[in-house]
N, C-alpha and C positions, 0 to 999 in steps of 0.2 A: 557354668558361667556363660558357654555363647550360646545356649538355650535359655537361660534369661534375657541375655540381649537380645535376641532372635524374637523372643514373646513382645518387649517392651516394645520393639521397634515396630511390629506387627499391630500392636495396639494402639501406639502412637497414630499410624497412618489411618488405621480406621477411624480415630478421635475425628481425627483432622479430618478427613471424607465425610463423617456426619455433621461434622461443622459447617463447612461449606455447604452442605444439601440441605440444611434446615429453611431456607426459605423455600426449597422446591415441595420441603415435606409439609410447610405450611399451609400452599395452597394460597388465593389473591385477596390482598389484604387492602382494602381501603379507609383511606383518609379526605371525607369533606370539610375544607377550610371558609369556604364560602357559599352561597350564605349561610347566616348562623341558625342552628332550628328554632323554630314557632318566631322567628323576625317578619318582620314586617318592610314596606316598601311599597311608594309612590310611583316606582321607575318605569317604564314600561318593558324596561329589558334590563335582564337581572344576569349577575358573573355568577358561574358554576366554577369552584376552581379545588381542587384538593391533589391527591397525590393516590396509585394506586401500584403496585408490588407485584410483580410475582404471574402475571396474567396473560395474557396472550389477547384478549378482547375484552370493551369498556364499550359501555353503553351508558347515556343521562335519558330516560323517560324512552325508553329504545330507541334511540338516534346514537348511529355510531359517534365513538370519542375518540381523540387519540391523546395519548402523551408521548412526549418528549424522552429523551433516552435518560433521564433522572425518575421518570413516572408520575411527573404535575400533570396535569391537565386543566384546561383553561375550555368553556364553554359558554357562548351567549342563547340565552334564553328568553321569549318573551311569552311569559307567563298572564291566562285570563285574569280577570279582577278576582278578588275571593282567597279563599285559601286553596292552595294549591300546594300536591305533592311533587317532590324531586326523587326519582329512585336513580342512584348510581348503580349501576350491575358490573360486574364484572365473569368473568370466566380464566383459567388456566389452561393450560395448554394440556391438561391431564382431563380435562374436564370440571374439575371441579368449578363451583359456584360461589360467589357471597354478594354481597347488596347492600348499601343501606342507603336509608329513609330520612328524608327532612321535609319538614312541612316549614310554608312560610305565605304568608296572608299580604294579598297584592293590596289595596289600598285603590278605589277608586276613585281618585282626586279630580274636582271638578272647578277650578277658580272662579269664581263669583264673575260678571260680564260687567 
């Protein structure tokens, strides 16, 4: 009987220790909320804004980023006329990598005189 409790209880903790660790074993996970991909835009300065996990370093088109202790991040960009890529990188403090890609097409707007 205290050799089942002794296993249960030993298992239990383990549960629990890889519960807690699964974001470390994940590695950095990104979320771009803004702007949307293949959108379009007039502006001359466009909001980079999403949310990123797990990372120890954040980059938008290699320019450092930072977030916030939640993991948003908020960036102003001004983007040539055309289409133009956005790379989010990030890194872990294990090293690991992940990235992603949005394209979105600047608009060169010229009002009539």
């Amino acid at each position: 009987m205290k050799k089942a409790l002794a296993v249960l209880i030993v298992a239990l903790v383990l549960s629990y220790g890889l519960f807690e660790a699964r974001r470390l074993l994940a590695g950095p996970e990104i979320i771009i909320a803004t702007p949307a991909d293949g959108s379009a835009t007039s502006s001359v300065v466009v909001v980079v804004s999403g949310e990123a996990q797990n990372i120890a370093f954040l980059t938008i088109n290699d320019s450092p980023a930072y977030t916030d202790e939640s993991g948003h991040f908020v960036q102003l960009i001004s983007p040539a006329p055309g289409v133009t890529v956005i790379t989010v990188a990030a890194v872990d403090r294990f090293g690991r990598k992940a990235s992603k890609i949005i394209s979105l097409n600047v608009l060169n707007y010229c009002p009539a005189a």
